[in-house]
DODO-483733 format. One record per residue (C-alpha): residue in three letters; x negated, y, z. Coordinates in steps of 0.5 Angstrom, whole numbers, padded with zeros to 4 digits, always signed. Example, Ala and Ser with C-alpha at 12.3 -4.5 7.8 and 13.67 -1.06 7.14 Angstrom:
BEGIN
Ala-0025-0009+0016;Ser-0027-0002+0014;
END
This chain:
BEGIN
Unk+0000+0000+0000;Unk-0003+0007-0002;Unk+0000+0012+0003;Unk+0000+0018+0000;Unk+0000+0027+0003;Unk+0005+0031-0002;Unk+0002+0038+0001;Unk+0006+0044-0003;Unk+0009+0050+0000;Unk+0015+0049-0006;Unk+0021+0045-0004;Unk+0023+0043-0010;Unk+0017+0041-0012;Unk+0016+0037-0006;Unk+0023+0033-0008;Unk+0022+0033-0014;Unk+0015+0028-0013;Unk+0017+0025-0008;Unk+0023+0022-0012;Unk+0018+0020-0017;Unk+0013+0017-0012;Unk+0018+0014-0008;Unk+0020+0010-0013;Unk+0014+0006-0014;Unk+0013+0000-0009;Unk+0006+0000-0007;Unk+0007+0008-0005;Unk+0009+0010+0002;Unk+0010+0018+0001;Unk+0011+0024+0007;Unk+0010+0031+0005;Unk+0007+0038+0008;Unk+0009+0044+0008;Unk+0002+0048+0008;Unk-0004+0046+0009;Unk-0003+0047+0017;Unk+0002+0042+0017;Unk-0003+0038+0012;Unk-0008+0038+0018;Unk-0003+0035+0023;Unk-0001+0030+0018;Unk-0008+0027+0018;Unk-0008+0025+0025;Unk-0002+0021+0024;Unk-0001+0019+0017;Unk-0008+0017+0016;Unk-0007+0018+0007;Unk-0010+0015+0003;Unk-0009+0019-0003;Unk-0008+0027-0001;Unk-0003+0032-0007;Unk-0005+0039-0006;Unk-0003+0045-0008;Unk-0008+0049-0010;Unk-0004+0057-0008;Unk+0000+0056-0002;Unk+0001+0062+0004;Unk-0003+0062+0011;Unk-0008+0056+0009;Unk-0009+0057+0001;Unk-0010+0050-0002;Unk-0018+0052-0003;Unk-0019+0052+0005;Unk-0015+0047+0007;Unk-0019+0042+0003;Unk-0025+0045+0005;Unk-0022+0043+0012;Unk-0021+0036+0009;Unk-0027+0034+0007;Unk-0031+0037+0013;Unk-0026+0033+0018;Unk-0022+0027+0015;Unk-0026+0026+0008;Unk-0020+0023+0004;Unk-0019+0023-0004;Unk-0015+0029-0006;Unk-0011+0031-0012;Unk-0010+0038-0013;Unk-0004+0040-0016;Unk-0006+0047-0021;Unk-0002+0051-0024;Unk-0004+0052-0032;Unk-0007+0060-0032;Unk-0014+0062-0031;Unk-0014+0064-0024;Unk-0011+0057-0023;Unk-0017+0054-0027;Unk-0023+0058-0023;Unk-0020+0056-0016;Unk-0019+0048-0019;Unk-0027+0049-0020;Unk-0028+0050-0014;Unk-0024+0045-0012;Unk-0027+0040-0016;Unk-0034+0043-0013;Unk-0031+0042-0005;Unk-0030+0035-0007;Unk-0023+0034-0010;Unk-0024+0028-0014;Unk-0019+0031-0020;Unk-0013+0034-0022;Unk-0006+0035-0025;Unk-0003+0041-0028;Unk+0004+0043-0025;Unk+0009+0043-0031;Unk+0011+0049-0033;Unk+0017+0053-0033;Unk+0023+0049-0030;Unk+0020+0044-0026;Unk+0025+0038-0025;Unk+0027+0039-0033;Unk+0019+0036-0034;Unk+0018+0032-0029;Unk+0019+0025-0032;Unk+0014+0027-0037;Unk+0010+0030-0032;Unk+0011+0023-0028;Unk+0006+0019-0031;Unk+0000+0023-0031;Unk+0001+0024-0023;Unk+0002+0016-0021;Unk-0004+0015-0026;Unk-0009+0020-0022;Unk-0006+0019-0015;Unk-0008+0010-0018;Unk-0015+0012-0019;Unk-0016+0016-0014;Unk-0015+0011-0009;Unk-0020+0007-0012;Unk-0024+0013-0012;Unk-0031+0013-0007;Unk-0031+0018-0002;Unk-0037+0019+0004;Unk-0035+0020+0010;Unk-0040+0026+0012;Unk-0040+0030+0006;Unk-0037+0034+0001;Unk-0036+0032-0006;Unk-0043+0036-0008;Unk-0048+0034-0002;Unk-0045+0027-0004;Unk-0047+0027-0012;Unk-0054+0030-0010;Unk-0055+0026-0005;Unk-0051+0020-0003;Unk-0056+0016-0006;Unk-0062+0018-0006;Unk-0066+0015+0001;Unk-0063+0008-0001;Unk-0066+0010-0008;Unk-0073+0011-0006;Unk-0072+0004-0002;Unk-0069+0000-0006;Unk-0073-0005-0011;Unk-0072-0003-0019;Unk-0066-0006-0023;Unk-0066-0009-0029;Unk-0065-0006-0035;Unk-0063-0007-0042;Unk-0069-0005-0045;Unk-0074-0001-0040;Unk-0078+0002-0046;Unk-0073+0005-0050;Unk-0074+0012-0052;Unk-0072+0016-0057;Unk-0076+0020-0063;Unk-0077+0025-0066;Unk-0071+0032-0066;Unk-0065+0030-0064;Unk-0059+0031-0060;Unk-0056+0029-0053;Unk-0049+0027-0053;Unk-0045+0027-0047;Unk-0038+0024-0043;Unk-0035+0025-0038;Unk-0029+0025-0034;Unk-0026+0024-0027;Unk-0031+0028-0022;Unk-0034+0032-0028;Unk-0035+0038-0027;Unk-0041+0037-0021;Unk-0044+0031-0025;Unk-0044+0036-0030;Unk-0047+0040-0025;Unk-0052+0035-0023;Unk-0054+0034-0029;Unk-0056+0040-0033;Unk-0057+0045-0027;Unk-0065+0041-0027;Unk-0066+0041-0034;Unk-0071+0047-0036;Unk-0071+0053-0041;Unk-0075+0049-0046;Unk-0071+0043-0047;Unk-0072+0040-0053;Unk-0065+0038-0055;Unk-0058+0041-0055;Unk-0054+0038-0051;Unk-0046+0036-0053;Unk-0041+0036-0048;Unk-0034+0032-0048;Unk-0031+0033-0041;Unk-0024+0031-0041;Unk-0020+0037-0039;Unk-0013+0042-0041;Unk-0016+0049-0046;Unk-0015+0054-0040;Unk-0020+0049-0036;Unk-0026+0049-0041;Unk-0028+0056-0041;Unk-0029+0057-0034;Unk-0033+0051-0034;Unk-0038+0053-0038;Unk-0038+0060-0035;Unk-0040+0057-0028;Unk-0044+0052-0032;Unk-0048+0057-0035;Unk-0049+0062-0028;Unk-0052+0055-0025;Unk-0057+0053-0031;Unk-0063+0055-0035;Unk-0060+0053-0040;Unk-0055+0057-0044;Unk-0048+0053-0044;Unk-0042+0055-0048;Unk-0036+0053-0050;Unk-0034+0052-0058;Unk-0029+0055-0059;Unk-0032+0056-0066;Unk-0037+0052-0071;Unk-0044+0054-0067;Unk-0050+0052-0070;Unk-0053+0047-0065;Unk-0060+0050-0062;Unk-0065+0047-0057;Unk-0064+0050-0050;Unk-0056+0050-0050;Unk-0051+0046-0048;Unk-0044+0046-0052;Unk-0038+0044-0049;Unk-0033+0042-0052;Unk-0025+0046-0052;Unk-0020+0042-0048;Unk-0015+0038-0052;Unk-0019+0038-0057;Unk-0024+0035-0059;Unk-0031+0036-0060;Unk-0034+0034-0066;Unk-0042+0035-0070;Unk-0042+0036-0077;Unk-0047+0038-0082;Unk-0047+0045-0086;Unk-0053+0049-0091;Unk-0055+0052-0084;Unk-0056+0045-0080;Unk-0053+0041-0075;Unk-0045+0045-0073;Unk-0041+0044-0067;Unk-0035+0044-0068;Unk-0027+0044-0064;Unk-0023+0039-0068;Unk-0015+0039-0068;Unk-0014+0032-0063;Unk-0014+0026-0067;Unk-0011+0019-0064;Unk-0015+0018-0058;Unk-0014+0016-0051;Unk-0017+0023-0048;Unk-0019+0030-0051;Unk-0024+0032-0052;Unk-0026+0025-0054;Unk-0033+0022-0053;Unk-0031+0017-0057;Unk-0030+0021-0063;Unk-0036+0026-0061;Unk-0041+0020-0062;Unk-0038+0017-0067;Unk-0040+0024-0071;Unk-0046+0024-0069;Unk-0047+0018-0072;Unk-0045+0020-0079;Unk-0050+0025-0079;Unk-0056+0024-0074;Unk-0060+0017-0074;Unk-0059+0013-0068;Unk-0066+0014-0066;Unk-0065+0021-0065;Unk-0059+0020-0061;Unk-0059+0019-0053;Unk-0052+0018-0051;Unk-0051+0020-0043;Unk-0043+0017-0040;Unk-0041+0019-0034;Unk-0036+0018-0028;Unk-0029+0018-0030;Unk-0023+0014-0032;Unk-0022+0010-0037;Unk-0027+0006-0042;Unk-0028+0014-0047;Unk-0034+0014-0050;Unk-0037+0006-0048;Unk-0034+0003-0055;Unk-0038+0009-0058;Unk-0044+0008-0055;Unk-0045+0001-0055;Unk-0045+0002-0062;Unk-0050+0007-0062;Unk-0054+0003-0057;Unk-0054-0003-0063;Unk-0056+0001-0068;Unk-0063+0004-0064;Unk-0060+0009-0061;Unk-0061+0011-0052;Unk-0057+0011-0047;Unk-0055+0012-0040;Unk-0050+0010-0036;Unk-0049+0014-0029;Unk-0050+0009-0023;Unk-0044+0005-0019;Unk-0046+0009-0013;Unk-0046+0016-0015;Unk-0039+0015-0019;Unk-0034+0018-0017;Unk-0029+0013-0022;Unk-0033+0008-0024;Unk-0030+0007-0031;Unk-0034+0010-0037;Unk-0040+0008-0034;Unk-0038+0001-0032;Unk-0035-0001-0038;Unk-0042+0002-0042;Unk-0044-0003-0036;Unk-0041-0009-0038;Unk-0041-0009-0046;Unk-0050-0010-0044;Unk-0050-0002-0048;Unk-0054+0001-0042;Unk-0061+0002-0043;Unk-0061+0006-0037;Unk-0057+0007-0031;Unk-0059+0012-0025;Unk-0056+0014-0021;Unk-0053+0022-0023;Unk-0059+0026-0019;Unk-0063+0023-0023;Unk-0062+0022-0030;Unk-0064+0028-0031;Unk-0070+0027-0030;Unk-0069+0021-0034;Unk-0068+0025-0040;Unk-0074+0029-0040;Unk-0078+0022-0040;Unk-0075+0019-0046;Unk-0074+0026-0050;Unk-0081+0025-0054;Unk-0081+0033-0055;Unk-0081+0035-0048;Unk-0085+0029-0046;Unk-0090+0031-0051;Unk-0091+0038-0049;Unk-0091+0035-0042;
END
């Protein structure tokens, strides 16, 4: 049975996700009025799973997450209203340690909740299942959970321990539930003069990739942005692909372009399936490193499994730092996986096996 804490200062909405979540027989549902109340509820309720309004008087959801965390970590959807004030506040809840998010319908609420239903259940599931340490944020876990067992433990095996890549290429990127502090982890390391450009497909709605990249590129030396337009890809920059679109490489007179693409008939936007998949049409393998991080969902494994047969790298984020093990464990589990590490260090990774910089190294 997974208990869940409804928290929202709406009535109806309260109502209106309980009537979705109490028809479902391995959820037990009681609801919170604030984030004062949600404290209390901790106490007694003991959740597994916490739905949390992102905008609520007398204790806002951003502090009573912080609360959360920092007294009875528990894994929490926050519930975030589609606009850019919504989607800043959303960020930094993902930075506090939330593990992900549900976008609240618009309009009229009961009208769309049946349509809303699915993707609230599917979240709730998953975050469940979702790894939490008890004493740290989501931030301090992602940087840190690992790394003294890591100096300890003895090397793992892997596919092929001398893969590399050769001469100029790119790095392609997926990654979903628990993203945006993966993303973080892994290119706020990496230096001005990396070699590479870096392409990003991170499962999120439009209104959320832009402040993601916006935040990305105030903590990197690299300069991050979001293709709204077709970009000549550049070494030292990092493109992120629009949300519910996809992100797509493609080949014009001046070079390599990056590319927003209208969203064809894939699970998830933007897709890391598709973004390998173009790559793939116009880079060798050898060229390509294909990085697949937390998130739900197998996007991007079948891609990248094809890209490892045909000589390409890549990298798959370790069990122990993903939030949801599902992209890089079904990576995993095909054998694609020429490496996999734990988030803190695929940075570092990357630098060994990115043969430009490991050249001027």
């Amino acid at each position: 049975m997974i208990k869940v804490l409804v928290v929202d200062d709406s009535a109806l909405v309260r109502k209106l996700f309980r009537r979705v979540l109490d028809k479902e027989p391995d959820l037990e549902v009681r609801v919170a009025r604030n984030g004062l109340e949600a404290l209390r509820e901790l106490e007694e309720f003991h959740p597994n799973v916490i739905t949390l309004d992102v905008q609520m008087p007398q204790m806002g959801g951003l502090e009573c997450l912080d609360r959360i965390m920092l007294e009875h970590p528990c894994p929490v959807v926050m519930v975030s209203s589609l606009t850019a004030e919504g989607a800043e506040e959303t960020l930094e809840a993902l930075r506090l340690g939330a593990v992900d998010f549900v976008l609240k319908p618009e309009g009229a609420v009961s009208l769309r909740i049946d349509e809303f239903a699915p993707s609230l259940l599917e979240k709730i599931r998953a975050a469940a299942g979702a790894k939490i340490k008890k004493s740290a944020r989501l931030r301090e876990r992602v940087l840190h959970r690992t790394r003294r067992r890591d100096e300890t433990a003895a090397p793992r095996d892997r596919k092929r321990r001398t893969a590399r890549a050769s001469g100029d290429g790119l790095v392609l990127v997926g990654t979903s539930t628990g993203g945006p502090p993966a993303l973080e982890a892994l290119l706020a390391p990496l230096p001005q003069t990396f070699p590479w450009p870096i392409l990003v497909a991170q499962h999120m709605p439009a209104t959320f990739t832009g402040p993601l990249a916006r935040r990305l590129d105030e903590l990197c030396e690299l300069r991050v942005v979001e293709v709204l337009q077709p970009m000549l890809v550049e070494p030292g920059c990092v493109y992120i692909g629009r949300g519910d679109a996809d992100l797509i490489l493609t080949r014009r007179p001046a070079g390599l372009t990056a590319m927003s693409a209208p969203a064809q008939d894939y699970p998830w936007h933007p897709s890391t399936d598709r973004l390998v998949k173009s790559a793939l049409a116009h880079v060798l393998p050898q060229q390509l490193i294909g990085v697949l991080m937390t998130g739900m969902g197998n996007d991007g494994a079948e891609a990248m499994a094809t890209l490892s047969k045909l000589g390409g790298t890549t990298i798959a984020e370790a069990e122990e730092t993903a939030v949801v093990w599902g992209m890089p464990g079904e990576l995993v589990r095909a054998g694609a996986a020429d490496w996999i590490e734990p988030v803190h260090k695929i940075a570092s990774r990357l630098l060994e096996i990115t043969p430009n910089h490991a050249a001027r190294s």
